[in-house]
N, C-alpha and C positions, 0 to 999 in steps of 0.2 A: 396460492401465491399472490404475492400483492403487485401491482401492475407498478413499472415504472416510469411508466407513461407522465410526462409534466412533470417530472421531479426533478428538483435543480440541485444538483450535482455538482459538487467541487474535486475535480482530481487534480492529484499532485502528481509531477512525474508523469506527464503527460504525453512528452513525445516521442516517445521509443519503448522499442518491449512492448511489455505487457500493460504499461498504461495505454501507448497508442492503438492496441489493442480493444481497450477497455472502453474507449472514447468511441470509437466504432461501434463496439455492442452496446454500450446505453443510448448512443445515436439511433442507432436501428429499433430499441423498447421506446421510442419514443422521448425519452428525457433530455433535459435541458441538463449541459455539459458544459461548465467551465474548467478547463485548461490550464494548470499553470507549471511552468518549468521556467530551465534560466534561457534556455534558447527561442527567444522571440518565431525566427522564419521557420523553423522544425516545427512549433505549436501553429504558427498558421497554414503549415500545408497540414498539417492533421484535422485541424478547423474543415478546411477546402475539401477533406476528403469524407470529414462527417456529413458536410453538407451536400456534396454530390450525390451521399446514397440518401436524403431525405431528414437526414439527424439537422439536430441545431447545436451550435457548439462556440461559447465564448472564450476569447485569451485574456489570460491575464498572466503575463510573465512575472518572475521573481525568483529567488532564489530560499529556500526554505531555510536555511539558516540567517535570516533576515525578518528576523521578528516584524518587526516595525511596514515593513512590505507584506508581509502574511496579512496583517491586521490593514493595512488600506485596502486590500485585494475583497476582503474579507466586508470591510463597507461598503466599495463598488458595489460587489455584490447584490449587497442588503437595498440599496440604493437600486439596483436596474432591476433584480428579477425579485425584491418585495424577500430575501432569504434564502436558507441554506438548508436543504433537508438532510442533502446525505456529504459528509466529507469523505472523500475514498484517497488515503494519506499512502499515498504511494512510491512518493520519490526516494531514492538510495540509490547506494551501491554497493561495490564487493573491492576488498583489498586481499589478496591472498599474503598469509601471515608465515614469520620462520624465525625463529630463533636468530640464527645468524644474523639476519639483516634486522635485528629488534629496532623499534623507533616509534617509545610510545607519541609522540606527537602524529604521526599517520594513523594511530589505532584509536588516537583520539579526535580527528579529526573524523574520521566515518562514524564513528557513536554521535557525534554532534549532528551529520547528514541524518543517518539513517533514525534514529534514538531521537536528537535533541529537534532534527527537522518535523518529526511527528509532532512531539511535545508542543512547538511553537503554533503548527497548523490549527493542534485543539485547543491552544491558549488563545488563539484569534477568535475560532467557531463557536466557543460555546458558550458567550457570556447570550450571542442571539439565541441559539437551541435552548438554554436556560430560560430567556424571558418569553417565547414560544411555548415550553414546555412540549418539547416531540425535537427527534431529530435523530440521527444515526452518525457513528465513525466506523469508519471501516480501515481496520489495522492490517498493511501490507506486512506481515511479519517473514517465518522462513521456519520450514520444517528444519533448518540447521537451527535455529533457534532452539529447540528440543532436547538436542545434546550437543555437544562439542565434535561439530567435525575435523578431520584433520586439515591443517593448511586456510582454517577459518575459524581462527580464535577471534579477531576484531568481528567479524561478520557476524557468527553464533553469538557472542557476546551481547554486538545491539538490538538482535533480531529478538534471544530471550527477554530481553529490557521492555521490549514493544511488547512482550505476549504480559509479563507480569504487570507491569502497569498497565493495559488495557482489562486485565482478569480483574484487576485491583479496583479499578477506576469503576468498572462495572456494579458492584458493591451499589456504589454512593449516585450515580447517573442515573441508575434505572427509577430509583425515587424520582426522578425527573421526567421522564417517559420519553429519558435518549438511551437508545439502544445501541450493544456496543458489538461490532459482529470483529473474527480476529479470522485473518486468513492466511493460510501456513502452504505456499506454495513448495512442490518440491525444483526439480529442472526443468525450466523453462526455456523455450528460444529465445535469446533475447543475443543484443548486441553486445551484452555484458559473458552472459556464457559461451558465449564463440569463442571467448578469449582461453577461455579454461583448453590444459592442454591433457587432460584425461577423462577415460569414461565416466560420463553421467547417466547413470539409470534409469530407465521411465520418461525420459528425456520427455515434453510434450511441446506440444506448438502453442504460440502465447494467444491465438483467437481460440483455443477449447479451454485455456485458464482462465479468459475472460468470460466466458460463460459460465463455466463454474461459479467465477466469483459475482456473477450478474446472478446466476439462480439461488447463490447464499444469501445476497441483499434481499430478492424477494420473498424468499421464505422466511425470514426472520431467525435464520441461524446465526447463534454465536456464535459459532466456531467451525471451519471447514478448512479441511489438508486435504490436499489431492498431490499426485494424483496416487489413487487408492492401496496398491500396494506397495507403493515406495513409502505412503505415512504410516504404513503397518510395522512395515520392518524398524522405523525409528525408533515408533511405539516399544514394539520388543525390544531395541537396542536398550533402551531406557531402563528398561526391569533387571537388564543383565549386569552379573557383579562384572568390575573393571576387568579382571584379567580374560574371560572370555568378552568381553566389550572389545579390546583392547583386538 
């Protein structure tokens, strides 16, 4: 495993869930953590709470579909800790989808979060990992990404966007010696799945998903879905014709 110790760290979606989560456990491996969501006072008690257990952790608010704020965020950066090794692009959400109430301007409004918010994060990060030549993204995707769940057509949709353009992107980056890891979580605790008003399976707690995804950055895994037998059973959804899918 490679130690994350001194590694400066940009996560998105910082203050709740599984990123507040995540700011914790790179806090704890030692690495330098900047912070950025659109809620300023949520990112600084997370700040306060890295810091209390020994972690160090910097704010920078913004909102990711704000290009032009990605990319000052993105200089600051470059400017206070000298770079960016690892981007962990984790900000989104979930819109539960239905025919009846169709309204593509909401479905496209969460592909622009989840999808175009990615996109803009690595359009900021990587002209520096380029002129570096080393650097990592780590892609928040979604085991719904995988196939089409029900009642998460807009959700599935961006989540698969993030897995194929990161698979894609991989290609041409690793000429570069930026590595691109994609993390396919399944149910998580988060503020977001409380909301959900049926069973979730394998349900997990978001400090065991952030160590997962702390132990994928340091081994140098591409690609990790947990938690293990709920990415199994997707897996085999996948292979199966529609009518037993179905």
């Amino acid at each position: 495993m490679t130690s994350l110790d001194g590694k400066r760290i940009w996560l998105t979606g910082g203050s709740l869930g599984i990123g507040r989560s995540l700011a914790h456990e790179l806090g704890a491996r030692g690495a330098i953590v900047v912070l950025t969501a659109r809620n300023e006072e949520a990112l600084e008690t997370v700040r306060r709470e890295v810091e209390s257990r020994g972690g160090k952790a910097l704010v920078k608010s913004g909102d990711v579909t704000d290009l032009s704020r990605m990319q000052a965020i993105v200089a600051e950066i470059e400017s206070e800790l000298a770079g960016i090794d690892v981007l962990i692009a984790n900000a989104g959400t979930h819109l539960p989808t239905h025919p009846e109430k169709f309204d593509t301007s909401e479905y496209l409004e969460l592909m622009d979060i989840n999808y175009g918010g990615t996109l803009r994060c690595i359009e900021a990060v990587l002209p520096g990992m380029l002129a570096r030549k080393k650097g990592r993204i780590v892609g928040i995707a979604s085991l719904a990404g995988l196939r089409g769940l029900p009642s998460a057509a807009a959700y599935s949709a961006s989540k698969g966007a993030i897995i194929n353009f990161l698979q894609s992107s991989r290609f041409h980056l690793q000429e570069h010696n930026i590595d691109i890891t994609i993390v396919n979580p399944g149910f998580v605790r988060t503020p977001l799945t409380d909301k959900n008003d049926f069973h979730m399976p394998f349900l997990i707690e978001p400090e065991k998903a952030a160590r997962i995804i702390c132990n994928a950055i340091a081994r140098d895994r591409k690609e990790v879905s947990f938690p293990i037998p709920f990415s199994w059973t997707i897996r085999l959804l996948r292979l199966l014709p529609h009518p037993i899918y179905n």
